[in-house]
N, C-alpha and C positions, 0 to 999 in steps of 0.2 A: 425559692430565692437563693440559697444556698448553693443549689446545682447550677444556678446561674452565675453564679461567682467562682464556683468551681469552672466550670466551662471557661471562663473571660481569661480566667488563670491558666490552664491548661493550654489555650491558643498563645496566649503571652508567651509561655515554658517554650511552648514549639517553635511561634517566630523567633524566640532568639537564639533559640540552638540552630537554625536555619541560616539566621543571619551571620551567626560564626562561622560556621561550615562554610559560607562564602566567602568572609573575610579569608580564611584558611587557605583554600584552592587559590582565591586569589594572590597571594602573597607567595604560596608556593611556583605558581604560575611564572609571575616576573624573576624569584628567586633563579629559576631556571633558562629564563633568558637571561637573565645579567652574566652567568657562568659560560654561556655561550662568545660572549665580545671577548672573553679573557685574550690577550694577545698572548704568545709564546713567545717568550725573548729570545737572538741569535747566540745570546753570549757571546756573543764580540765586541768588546768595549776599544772605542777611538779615542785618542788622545786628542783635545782642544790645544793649539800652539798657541795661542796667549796667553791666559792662564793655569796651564800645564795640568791640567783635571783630566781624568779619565771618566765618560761615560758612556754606557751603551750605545752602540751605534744605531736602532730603531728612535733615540731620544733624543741624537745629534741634527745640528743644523748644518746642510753638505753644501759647500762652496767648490766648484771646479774652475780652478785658477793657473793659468799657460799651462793647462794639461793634466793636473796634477789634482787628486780629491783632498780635499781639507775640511775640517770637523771641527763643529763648534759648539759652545752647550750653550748661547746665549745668542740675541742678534745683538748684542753688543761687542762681543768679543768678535763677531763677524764683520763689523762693523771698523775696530778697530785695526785688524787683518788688511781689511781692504784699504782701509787710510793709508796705513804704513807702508803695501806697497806700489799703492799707486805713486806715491812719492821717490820711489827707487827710480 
C-alpha cells in the first residue's frame, strides 16, 4: 500500500516538473519573438506646426501639402492644419 502511494506521488513530482519545463520553453519562446518586432528608431524627430512638439518621425502623421511634407503627432492637429489653410 505504501509503494502505491509512493508510486502516485512520484508521477505527481514528475508531471509537474514536466508541466514547468513547458511552461518555461514556452514563455521563453514568445519572449523571443516579442524581441524580434522591436522597431529601430531613425532618430529623426519632426516638428508638428500647430502645436510646436517635436517627435520622432516613424511616430508622425505625414501630410503632403502644395508640395511640401508636414508632420503631425495627432489627427487633430492635422486636421487643424488643413482647416486653416484651406481657408487661405
Amino acid at each position: 500500500m505504501i509503494a502505491g502511494l509512493f508510486r502516485i506521488l512520484l508521477f505527481a513530482f514528475l508531471g509537474l516538473i514536466i508541466y514547468n519545463l513547458l511552461r518555461f520553453f514556452t514563455a521563453l519562446s514568445k519572449a523571443s519573438k516579442s524581441q524580434r518586432k522591436i522597431k529601430h528608431p531613425s532618430g529623426i524627430m519632426v516638428k508638428d506646426e500647430m502645436c510646436n512638439t517635436y517627435l520622432p518621425q516613424e511616430d508622425a502623421i505625414k501630410e503632403i501639402y502644395e508640395g511640401k511634407e508636414y508632420y503631425f503627432c495627432s489627427k487633430e492637429c492635422q486636421q487643424k492644419f488643413l482647416e486653416q489653410n484651406k481657408n487661405k
